[in-house]
N, C-alpha and C positions, 0 to 999 in steps of 0.2 A: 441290674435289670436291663432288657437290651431296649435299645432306642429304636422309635418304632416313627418311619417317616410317612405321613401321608401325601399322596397326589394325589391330588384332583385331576380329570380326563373324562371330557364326555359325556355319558350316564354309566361310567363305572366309578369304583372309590379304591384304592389300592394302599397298601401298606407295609412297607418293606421293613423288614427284620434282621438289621445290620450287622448283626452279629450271627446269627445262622443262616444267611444268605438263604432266606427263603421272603416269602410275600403273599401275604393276603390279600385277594383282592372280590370283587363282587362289581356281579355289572347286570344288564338287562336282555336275555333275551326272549325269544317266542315261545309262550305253552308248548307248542307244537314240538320245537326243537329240544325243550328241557323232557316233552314227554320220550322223546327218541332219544336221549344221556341215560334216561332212570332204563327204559327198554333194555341199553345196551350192558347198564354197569349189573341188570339183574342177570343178563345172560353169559355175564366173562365172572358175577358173583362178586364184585367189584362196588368200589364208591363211584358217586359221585367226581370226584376232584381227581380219580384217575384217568375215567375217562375225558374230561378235558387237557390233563397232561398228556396223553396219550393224543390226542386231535394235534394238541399242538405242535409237538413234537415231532410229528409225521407230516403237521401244514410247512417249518420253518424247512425241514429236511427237503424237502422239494420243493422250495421256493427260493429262490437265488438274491440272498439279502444285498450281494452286490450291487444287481440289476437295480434292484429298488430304491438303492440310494440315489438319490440327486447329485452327481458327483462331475467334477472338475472337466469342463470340456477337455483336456487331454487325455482325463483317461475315458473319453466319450466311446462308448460301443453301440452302434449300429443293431446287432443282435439280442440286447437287453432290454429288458420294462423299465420305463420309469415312471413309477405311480405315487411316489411318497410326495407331500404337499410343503413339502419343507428342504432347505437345503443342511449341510453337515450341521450348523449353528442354530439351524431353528430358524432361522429367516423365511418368510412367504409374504405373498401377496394376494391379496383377495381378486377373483377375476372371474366377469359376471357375462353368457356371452349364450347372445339367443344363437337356436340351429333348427335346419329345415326337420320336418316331422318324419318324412323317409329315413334319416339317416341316426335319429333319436331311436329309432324303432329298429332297423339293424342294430344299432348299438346294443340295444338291451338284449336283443336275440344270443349277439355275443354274447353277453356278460351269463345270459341263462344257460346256453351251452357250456360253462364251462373248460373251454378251450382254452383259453390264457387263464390259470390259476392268478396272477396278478390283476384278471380281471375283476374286481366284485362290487366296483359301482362303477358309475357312466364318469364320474372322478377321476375316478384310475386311467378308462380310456382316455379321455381328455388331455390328461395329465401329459399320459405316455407320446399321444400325437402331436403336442406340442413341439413335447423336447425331441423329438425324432424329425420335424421338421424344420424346428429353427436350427437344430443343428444342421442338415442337410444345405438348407439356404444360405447358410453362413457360411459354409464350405464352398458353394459354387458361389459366391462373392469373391472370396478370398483366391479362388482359383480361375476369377474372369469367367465361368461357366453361364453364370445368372445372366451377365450382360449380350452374352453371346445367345440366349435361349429367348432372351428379350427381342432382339433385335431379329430374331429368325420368325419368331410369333407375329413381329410386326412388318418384316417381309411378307412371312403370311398370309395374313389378310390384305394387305394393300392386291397380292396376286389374287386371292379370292373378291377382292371386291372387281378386278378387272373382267372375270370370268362372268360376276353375276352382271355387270354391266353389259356384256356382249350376250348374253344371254339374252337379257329384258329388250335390248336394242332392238336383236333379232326379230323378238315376237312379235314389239311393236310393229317395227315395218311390217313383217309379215301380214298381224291381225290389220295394219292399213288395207294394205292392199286386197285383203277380203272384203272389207268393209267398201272400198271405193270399188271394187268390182261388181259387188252386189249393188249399188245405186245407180252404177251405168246400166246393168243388163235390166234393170228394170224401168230404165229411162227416166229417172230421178233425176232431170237434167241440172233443174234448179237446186236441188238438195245437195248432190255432188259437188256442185258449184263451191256451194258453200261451207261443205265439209272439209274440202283440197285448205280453202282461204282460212278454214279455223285451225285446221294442221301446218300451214305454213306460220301463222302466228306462233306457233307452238314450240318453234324452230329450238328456241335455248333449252328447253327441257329433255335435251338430245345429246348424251356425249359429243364432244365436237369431231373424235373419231367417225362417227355413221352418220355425221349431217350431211355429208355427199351422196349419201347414198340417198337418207331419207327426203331429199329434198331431189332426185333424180324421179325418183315414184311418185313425185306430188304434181311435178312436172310432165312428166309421162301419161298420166291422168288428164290435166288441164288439157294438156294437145288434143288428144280424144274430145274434148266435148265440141258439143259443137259449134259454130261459130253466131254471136246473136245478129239475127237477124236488122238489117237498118231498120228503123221507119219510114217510110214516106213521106218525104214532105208535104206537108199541108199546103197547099198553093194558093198566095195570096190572094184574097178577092180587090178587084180596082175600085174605086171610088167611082163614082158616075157627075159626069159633069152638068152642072145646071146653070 
């Protein structure tokens, strides 16, 4: 009598038949889908169980079991999917990882086009961008690239941060110099005053590149106004002798 193995897998149950190299198995899927199998096997006059061999057959045929596999960073290929959740032994790791909602939503777009046949759940992409990225990173490690892209990134911005400084500098003085103009032509003498003295306090919150300048405008302003006036002295009254 042939020995009949069962696995377990899933929500299917399967049972190979060791001796005729064949296998039953049974699994779960959608009304919808088993009504489009019965559709298909009454129109070729067929079972059942053909046309699923027949699906499969045609799924594995143009699907590159290579790619699929988890396999040995040297023979790592760049052009391949890797979607399988396990490496040659069966080894994985569980790995749990939130993402923005834009990019969940392209994902599934992918996966509904149908464009990567390795694609058929947001798993698979995951899976694949992974391995396609650690390995790329681990490359430009190994080849000083990473450290070299680091350090250009953070040239970078230290140059961007120069630019947005000379920028904001800019305005600053500029919108001063509107601001102190409009108080003089309106002869805000005392207001002006006090506006130069609250900008002059302000002095450190100036790259120390444009504090010549911004301290030229404050001063340029103050000469303008105009000069206050003395008081008069009150002139003592004498005491009167008696």
């Amino acid at each position: 009598m042939a020995s009949l193995q069962p696995i377990e897998g899933g929500k299917s149950r399967t049972r190979r038949n060791t001796t005729t190299g064949k296998a039953t198995t049974s699994f779960i899927i959608p009304v919808r889908l088993l009504d489009d199998v019965d559709a298909e096997a009454r129109r070729l006059n067929t079972s059942r169980s053909a046309i699923y061999i027949t699906a499969l057959t045609e799924h594995f045929r143009t699907f590159d079991m290579a790619a699929w596999q988890s396999i040995d960073e040297d023979e790592y290929d760049p052009t391949k999917f890797y979607t399988r959740s396990s490496d040659k032994q069966g080894h994985s790791t569980h790995l749990r990882v939130n993402i923005p909602k834009p990019l969940a939503g392209e994902m599934g777009e992918l996966i509904a086009s149908a464009a990567v046949p390795q694609y058929r759940r947001p798993e698979d992409v995951v899976r694949d961008a992974i391995m396609h990225r650690v390995k790329q990173i681990s490359r430009m490690v190994d080849d000083g690239k990473l450290e070299q892209a680091v350090d250009m990134a953070m040239l970078l911005a230290e140059e961007e941060q120069l630019v947005a400084e000379a920028v904001h500098a800019e305005e600053l003085i500029a919108a001063m110099k509107v601001n102190a103009q409009r108080l003089l032509s309106r002869d805000s003498i005392e207001q002006l005053r006090k506006y130069l003295a609250q900008r002059r306090d302000r002095i450190d919150t100036i790259p120390e590149l444009y504090q010549p300048e911004y301290l030229e405008v404050i001063a340029d302003f103050e000469q303008r106004l105009p000069k206050a006036k003395a008081k008069p002295e009150t002139p003592k009254r004498r005491r009167r002798k008696t």
